[in-house]
PyMOL Python script that loads the backbone (N, CA, C, O; Angstrom):
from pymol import cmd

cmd.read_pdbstr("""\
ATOM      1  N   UNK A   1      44.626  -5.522  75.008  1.00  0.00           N
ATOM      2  CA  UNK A   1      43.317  -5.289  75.562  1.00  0.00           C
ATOM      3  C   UNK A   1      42.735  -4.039  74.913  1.00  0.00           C
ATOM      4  O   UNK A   1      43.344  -2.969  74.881  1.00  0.00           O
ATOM      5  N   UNK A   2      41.410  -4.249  74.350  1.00  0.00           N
ATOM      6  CA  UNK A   2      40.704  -3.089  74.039  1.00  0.00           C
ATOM      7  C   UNK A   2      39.266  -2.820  74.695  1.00  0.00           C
ATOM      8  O   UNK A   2      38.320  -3.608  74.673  1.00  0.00           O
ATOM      9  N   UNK A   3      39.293  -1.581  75.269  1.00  0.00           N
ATOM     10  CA  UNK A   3      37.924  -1.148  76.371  1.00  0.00           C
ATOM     11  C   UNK A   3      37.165  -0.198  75.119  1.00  0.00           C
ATOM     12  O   UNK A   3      37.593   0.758  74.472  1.00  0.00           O
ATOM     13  N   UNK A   4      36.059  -0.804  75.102  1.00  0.00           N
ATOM     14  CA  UNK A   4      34.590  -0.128  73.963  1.00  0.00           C
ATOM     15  C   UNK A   4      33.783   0.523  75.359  1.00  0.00           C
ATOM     16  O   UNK A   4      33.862   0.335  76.573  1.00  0.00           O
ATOM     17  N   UNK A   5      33.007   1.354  74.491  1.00  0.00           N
ATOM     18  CA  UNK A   5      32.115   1.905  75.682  1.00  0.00           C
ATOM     19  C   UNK A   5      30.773   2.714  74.560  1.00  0.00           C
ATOM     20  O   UNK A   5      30.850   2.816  73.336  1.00  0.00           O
ATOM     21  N   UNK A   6      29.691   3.165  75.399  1.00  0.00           N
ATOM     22  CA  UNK A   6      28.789   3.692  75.149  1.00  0.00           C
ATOM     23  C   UNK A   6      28.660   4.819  76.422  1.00  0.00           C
ATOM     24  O   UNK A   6      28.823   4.734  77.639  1.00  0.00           O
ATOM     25  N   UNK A   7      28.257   5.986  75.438  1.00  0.00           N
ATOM     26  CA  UNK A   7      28.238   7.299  76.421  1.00  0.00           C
ATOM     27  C   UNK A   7      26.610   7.280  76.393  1.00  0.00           C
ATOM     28  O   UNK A   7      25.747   6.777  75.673  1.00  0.00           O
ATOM     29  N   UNK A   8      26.655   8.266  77.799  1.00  0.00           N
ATOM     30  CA  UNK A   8      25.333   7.968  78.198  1.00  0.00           C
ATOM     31  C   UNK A   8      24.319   8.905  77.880  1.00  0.00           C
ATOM     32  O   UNK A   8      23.114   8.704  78.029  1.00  0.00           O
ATOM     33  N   UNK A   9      24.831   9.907  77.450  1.00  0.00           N
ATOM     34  CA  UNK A   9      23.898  10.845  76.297  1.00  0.00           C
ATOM     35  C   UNK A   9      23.330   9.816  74.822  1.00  0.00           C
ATOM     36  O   UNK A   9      22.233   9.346  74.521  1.00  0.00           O
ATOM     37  N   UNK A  10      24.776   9.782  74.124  1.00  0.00           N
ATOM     38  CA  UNK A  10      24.569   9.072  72.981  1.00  0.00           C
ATOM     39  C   UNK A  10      24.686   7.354  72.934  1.00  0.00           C
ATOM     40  O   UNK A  10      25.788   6.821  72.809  1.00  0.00           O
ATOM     41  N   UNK A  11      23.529   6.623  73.038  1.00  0.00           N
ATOM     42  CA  UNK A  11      23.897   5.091  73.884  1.00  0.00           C
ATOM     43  C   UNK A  11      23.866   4.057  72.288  1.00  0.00           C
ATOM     44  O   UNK A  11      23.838   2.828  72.235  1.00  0.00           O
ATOM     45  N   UNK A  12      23.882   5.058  71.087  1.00  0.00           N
ATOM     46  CA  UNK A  12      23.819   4.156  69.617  1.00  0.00           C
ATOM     47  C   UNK A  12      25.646   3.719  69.843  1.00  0.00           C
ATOM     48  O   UNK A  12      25.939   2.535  70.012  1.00  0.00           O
ATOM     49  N   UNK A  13      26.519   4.578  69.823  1.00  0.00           N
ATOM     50  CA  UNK A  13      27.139   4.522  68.868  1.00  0.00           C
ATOM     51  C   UNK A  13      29.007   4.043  70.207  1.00  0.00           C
ATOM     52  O   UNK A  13      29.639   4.674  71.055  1.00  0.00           O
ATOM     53  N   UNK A  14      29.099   2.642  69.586  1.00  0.00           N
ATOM     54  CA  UNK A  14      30.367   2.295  70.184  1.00  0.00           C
ATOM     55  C   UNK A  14      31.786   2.594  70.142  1.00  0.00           C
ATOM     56  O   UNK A  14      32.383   2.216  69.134  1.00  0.00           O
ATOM     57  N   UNK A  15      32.437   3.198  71.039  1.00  0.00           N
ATOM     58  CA  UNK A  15      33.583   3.754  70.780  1.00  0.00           C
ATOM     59  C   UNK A  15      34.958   3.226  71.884  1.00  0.00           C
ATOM     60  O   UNK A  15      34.806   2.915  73.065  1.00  0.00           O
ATOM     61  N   UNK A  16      35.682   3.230  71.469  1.00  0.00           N
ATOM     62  CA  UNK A  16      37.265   2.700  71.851  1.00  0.00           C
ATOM     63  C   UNK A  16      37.884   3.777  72.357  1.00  0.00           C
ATOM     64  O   UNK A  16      38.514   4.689  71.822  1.00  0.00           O
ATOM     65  N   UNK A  17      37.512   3.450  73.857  1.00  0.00           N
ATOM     66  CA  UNK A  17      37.958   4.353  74.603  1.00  0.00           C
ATOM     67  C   UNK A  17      39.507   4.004  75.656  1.00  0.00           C
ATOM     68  O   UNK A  17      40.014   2.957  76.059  1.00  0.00           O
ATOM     69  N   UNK A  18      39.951   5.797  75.837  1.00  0.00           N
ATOM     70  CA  UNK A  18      41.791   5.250  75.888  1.00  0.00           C
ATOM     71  C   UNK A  18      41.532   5.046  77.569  1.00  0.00           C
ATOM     72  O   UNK A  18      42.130   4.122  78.120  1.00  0.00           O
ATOM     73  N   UNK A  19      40.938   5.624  78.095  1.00  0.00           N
ATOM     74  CA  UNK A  19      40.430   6.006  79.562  1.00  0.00           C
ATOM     75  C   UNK A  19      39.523   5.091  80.533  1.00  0.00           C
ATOM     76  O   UNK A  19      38.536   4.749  79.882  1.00  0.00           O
ATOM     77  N   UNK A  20      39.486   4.664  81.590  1.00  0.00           N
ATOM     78  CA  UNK A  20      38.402   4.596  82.143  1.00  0.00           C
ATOM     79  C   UNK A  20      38.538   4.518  83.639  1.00  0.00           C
ATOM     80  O   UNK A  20      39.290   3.834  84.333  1.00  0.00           O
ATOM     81  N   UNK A  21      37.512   5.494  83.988  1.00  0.00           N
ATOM     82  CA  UNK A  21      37.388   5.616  85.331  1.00  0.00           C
ATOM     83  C   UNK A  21      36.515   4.924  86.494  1.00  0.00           C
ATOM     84  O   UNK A  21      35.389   5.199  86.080  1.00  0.00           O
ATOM     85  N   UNK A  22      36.333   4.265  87.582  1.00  0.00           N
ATOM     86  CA  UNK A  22      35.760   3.642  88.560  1.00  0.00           C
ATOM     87  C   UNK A  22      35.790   4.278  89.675  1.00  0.00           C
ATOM     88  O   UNK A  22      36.755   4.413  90.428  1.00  0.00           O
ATOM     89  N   UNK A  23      34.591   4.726  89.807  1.00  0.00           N
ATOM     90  CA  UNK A  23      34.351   5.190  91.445  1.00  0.00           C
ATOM     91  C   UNK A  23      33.667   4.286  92.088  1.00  0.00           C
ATOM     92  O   UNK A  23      32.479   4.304  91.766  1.00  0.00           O
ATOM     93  N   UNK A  24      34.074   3.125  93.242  1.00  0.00           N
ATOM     94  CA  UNK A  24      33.573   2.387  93.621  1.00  0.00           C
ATOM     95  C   UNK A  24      33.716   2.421  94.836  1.00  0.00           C
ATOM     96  O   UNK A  24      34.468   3.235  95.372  1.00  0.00           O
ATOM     97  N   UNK A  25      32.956   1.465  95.550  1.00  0.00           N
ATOM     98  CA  UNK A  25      33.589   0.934  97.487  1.00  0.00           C
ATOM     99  C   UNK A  25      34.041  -0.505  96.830  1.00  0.00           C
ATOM    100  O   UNK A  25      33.730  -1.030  95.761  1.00  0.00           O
ATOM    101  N   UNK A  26      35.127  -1.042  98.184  1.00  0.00           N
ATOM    102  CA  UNK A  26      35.919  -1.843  98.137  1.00  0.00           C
ATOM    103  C   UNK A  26      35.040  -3.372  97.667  1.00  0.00           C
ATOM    104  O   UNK A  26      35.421  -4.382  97.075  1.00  0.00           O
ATOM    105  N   UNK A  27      34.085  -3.075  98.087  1.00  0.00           N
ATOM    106  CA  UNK A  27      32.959  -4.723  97.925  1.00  0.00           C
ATOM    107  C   UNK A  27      32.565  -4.504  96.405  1.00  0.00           C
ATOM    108  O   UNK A  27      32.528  -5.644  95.941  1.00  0.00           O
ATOM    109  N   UNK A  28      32.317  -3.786  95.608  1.00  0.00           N
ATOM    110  CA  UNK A  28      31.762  -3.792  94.032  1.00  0.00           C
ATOM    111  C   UNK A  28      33.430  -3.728  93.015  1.00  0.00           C
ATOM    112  O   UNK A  28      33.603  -3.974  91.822  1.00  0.00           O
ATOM    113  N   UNK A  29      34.240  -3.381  93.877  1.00  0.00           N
ATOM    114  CA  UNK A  29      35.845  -3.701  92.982  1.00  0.00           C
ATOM    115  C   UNK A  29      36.071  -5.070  93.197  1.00  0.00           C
ATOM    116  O   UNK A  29      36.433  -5.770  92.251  1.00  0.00           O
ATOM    117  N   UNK A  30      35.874  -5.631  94.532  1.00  0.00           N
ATOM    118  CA  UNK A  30      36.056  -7.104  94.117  1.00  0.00           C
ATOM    119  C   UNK A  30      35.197  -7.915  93.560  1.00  0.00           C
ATOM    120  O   UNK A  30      35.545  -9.001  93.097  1.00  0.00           O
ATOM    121  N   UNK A  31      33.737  -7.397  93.535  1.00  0.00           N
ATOM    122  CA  UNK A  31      33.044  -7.908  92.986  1.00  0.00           C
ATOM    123  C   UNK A  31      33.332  -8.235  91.428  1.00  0.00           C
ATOM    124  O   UNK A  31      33.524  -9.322  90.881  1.00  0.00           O
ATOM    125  N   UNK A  32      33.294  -6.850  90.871  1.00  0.00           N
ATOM    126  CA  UNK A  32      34.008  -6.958  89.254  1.00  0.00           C
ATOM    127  C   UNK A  32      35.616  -7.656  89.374  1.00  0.00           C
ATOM    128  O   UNK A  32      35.861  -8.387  88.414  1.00  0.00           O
ATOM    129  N   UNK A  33      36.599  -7.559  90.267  1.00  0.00           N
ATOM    130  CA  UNK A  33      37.449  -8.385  89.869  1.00  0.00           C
ATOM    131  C   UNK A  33      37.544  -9.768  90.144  1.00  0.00           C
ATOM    132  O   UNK A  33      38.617 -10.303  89.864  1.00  0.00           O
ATOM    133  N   UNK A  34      36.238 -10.772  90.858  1.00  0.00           N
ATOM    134  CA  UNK A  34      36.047 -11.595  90.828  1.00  0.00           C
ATOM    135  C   UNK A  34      35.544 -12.080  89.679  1.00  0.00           C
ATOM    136  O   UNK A  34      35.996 -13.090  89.142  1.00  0.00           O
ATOM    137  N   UNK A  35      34.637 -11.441  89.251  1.00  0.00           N
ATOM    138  CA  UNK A  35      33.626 -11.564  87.696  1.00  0.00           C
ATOM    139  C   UNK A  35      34.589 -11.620  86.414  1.00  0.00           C
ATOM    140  O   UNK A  35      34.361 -12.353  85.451  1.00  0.00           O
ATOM    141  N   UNK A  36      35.947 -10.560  86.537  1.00  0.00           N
ATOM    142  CA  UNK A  36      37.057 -11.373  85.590  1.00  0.00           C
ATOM    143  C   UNK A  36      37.817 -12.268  85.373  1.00  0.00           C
ATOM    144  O   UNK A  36      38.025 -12.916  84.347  1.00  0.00           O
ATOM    145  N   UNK A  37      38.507 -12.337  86.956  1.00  0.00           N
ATOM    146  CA  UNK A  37      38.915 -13.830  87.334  1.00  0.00           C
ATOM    147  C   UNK A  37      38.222 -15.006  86.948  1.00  0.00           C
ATOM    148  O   UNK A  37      38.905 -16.030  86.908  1.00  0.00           O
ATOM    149  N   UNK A  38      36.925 -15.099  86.631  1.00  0.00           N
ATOM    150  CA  UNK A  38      36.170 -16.402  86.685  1.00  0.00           C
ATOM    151  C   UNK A  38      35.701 -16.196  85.103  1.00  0.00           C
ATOM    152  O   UNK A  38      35.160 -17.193  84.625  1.00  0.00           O
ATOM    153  N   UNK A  39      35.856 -14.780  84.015  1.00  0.00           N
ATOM    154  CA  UNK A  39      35.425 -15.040  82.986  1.00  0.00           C
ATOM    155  C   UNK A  39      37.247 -15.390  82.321  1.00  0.00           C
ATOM    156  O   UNK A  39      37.472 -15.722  81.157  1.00  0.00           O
ATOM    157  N   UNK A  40      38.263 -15.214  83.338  1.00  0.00           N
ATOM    158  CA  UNK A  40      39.062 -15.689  82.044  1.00  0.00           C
ATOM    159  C   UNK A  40      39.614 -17.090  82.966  1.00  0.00           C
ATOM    160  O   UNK A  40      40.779 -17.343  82.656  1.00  0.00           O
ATOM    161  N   UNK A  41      39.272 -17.681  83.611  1.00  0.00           N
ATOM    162  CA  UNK A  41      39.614 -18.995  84.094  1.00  0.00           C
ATOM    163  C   UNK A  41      38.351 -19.464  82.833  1.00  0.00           C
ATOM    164  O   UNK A  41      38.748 -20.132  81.878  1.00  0.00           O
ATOM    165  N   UNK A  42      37.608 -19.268  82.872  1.00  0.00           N
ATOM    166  CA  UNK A  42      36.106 -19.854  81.615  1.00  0.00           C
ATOM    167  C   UNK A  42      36.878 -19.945  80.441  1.00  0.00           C
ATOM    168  O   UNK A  42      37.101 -21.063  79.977  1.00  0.00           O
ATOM    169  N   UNK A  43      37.389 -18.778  79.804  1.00  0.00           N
ATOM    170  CA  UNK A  43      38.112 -18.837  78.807  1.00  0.00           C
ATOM    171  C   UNK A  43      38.845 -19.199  78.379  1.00  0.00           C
ATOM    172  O   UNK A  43      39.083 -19.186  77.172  1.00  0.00           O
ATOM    173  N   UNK A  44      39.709 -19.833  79.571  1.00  0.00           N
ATOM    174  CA  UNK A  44      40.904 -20.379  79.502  1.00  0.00           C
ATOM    175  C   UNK A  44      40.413 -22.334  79.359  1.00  0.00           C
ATOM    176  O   UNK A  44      40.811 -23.182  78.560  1.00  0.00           O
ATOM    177  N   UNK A  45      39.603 -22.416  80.306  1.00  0.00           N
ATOM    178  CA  UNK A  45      38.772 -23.670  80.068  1.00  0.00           C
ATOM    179  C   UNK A  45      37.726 -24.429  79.366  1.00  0.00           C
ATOM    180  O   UNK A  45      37.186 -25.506  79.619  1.00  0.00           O
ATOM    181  N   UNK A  46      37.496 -23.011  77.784  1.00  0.00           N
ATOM    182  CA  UNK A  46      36.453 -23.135  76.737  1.00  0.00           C
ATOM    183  C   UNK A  46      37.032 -23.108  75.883  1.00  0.00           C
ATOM    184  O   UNK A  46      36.708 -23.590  74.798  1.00  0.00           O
ATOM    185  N   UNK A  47      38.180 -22.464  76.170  1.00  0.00           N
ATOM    186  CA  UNK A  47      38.463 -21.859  74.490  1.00  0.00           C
ATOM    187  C   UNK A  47      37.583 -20.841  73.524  1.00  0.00           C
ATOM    188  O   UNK A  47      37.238 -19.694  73.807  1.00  0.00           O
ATOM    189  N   UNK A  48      37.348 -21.486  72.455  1.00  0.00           N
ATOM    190  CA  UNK A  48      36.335 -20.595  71.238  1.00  0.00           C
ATOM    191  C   UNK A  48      35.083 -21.131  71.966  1.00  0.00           C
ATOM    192  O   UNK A  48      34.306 -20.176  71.956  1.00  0.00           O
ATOM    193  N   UNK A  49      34.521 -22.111  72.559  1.00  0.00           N
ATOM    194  CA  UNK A  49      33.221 -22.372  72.978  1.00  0.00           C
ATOM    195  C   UNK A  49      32.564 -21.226  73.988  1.00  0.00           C
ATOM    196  O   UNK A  49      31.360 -21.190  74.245  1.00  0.00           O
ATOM    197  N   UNK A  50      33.568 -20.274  74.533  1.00  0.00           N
ATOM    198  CA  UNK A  50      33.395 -19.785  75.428  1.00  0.00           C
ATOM    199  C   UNK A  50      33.192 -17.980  74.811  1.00  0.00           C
ATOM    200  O   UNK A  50      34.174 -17.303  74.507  1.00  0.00           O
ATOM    201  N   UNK A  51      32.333 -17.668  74.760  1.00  0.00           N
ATOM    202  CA  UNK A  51      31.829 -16.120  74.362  1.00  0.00           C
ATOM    203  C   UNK A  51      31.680 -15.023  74.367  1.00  0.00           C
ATOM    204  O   UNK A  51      31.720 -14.240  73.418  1.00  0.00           O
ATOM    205  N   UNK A  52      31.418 -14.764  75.850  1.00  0.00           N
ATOM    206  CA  UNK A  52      30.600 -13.470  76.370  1.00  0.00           C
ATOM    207  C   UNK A  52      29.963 -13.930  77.625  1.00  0.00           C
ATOM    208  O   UNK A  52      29.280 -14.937  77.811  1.00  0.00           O
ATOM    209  N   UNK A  53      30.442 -12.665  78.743  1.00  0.00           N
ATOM    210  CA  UNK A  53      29.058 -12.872  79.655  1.00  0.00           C
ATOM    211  C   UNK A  53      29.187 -11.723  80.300  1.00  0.00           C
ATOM    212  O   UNK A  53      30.190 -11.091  79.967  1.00  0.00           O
ATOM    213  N   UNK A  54      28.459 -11.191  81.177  1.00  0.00           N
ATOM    214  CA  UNK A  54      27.633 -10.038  81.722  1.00  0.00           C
ATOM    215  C   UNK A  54      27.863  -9.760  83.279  1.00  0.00           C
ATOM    216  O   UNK A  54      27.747 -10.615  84.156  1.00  0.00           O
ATOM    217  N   UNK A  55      28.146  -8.661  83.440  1.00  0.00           N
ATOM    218  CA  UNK A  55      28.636  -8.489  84.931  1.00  0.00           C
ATOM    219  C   UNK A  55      27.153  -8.221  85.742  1.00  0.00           C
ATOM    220  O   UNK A  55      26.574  -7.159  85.513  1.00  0.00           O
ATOM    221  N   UNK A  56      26.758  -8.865  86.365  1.00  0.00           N
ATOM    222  CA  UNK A  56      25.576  -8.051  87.256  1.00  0.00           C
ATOM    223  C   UNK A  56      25.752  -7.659  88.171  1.00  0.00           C
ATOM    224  O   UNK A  56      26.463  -8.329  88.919  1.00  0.00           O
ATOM    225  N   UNK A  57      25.181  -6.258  88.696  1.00  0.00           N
ATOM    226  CA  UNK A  57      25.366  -6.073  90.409  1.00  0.00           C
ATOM    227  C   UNK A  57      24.656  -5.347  90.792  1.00  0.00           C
ATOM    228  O   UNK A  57      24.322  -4.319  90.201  1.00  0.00           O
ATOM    229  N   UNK A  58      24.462  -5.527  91.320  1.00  0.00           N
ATOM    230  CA  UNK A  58      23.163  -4.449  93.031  1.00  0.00           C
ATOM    231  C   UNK A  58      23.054  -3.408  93.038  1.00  0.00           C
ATOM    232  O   UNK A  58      22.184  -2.756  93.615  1.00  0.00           O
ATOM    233  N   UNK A  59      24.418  -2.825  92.024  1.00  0.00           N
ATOM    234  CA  UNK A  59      24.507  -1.468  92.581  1.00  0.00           C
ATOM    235  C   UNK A  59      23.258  -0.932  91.170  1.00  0.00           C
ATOM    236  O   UNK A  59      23.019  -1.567  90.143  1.00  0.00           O
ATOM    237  N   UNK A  60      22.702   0.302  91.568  1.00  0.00           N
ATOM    238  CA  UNK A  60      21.304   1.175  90.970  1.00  0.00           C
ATOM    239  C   UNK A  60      22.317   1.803  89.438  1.00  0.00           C
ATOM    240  O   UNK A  60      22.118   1.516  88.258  1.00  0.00           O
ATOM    241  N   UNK A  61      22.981   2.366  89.804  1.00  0.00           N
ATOM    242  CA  UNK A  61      24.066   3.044  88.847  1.00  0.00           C
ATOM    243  C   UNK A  61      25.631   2.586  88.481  1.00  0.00           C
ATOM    244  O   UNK A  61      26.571   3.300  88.132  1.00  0.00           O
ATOM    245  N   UNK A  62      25.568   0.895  88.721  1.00  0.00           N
ATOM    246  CA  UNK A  62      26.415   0.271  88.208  1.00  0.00           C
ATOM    247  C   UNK A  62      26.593   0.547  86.375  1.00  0.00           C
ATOM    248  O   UNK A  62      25.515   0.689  85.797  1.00  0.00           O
ATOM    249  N   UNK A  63      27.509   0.602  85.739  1.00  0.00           N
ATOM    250  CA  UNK A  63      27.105   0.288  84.384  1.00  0.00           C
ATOM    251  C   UNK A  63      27.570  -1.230  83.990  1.00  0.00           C
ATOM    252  O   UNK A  63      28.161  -2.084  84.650  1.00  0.00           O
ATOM    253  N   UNK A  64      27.055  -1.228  82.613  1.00  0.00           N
ATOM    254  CA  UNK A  64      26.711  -2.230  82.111  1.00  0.00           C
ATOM    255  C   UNK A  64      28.091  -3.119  81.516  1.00  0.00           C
ATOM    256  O   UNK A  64      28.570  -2.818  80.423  1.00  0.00           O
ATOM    257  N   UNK A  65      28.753  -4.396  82.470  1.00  0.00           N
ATOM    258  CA  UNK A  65      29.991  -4.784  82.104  1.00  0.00           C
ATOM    259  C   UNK A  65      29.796  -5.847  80.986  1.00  0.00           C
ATOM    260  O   UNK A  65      28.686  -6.379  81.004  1.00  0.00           O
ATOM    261  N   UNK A  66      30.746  -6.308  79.912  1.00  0.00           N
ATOM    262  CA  UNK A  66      30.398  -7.118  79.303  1.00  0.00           C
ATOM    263  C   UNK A  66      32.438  -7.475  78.608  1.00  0.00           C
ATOM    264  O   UNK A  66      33.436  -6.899  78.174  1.00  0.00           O
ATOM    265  N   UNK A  67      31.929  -8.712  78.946  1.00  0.00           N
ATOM    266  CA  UNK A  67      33.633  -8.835  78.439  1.00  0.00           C
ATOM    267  C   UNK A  67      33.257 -10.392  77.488  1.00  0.00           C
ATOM    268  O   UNK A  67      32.445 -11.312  77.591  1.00  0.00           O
ATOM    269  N   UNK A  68      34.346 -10.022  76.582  1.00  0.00           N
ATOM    270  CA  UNK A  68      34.021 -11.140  75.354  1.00  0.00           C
ATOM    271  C   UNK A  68      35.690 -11.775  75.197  1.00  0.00           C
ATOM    272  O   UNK A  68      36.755 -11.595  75.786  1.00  0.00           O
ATOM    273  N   UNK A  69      35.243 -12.534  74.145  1.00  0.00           N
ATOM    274  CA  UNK A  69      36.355 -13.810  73.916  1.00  0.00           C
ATOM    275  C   UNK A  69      37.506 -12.949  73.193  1.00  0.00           C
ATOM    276  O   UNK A  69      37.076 -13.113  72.051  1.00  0.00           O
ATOM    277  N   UNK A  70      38.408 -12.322  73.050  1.00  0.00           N
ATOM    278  CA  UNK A  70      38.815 -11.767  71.903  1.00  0.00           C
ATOM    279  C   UNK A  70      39.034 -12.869  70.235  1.00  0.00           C
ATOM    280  O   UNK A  70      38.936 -12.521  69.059  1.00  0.00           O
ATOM    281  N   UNK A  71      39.364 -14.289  70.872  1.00  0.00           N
ATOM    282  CA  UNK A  71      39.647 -15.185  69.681  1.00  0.00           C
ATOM    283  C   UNK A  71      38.617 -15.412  68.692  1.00  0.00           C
ATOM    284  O   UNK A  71      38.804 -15.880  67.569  1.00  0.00           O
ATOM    285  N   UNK A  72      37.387 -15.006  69.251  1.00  0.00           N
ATOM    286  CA  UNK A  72      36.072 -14.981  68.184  1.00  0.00           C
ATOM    287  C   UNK A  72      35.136 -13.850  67.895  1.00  0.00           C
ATOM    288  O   UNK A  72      33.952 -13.843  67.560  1.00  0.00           O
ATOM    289  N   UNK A  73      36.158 -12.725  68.158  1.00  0.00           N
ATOM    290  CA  UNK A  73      35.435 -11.135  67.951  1.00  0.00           C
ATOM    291  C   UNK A  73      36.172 -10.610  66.677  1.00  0.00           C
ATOM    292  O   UNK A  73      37.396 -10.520  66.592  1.00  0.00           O
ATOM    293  N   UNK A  74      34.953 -10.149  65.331  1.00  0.00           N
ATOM    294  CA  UNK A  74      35.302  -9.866  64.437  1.00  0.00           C
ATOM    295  C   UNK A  74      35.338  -8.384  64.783  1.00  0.00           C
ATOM    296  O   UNK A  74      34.518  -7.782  65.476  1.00  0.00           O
ATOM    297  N   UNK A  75      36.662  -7.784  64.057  1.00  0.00           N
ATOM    298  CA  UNK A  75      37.401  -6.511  64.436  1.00  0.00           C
ATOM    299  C   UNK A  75      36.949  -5.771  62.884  1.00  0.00           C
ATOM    300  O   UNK A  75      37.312  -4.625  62.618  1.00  0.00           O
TER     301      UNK A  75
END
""", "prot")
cmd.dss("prot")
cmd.show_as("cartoon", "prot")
cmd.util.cbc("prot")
cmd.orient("prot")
């Protein structure tokens, strides 16, 4: 597993980060760990057809989740 990120001063430039922290309430952790559960059951049921998709949520100062296929991400 590799976690990329964008800092929020500098929002050009993507970096591979070793860290990451979550300050959440209990309803937006399951929220995002529902949103993985269901992007790798997808993945598991697409294969390469299957891409990318986008976490949305309610929260004002959520950031921006995005989890991809690794089998069709050029490194």
């Amino acid at each position: 597993m590799k976690i990329y990120g964008f800092s929020q001063k500098s929002g050009s430039e993507l970096k591979l980060l070793s860290e990451v922290n979550l300050v959440a309430e209990p309803a937006a952790l399951r929220d995002l760990a529902s949103f993985l559960y269901r992007c790798a059951d997808e993945m598991e049921d697409q294969n390469e057809d299957w891409e990318q998709d986008h976490f949305d949520s309610n929260e004002v100062v959520c950031p921006h989740f995005v989890v991809f296929n690794p089998d069709i991400v050029d490194e």
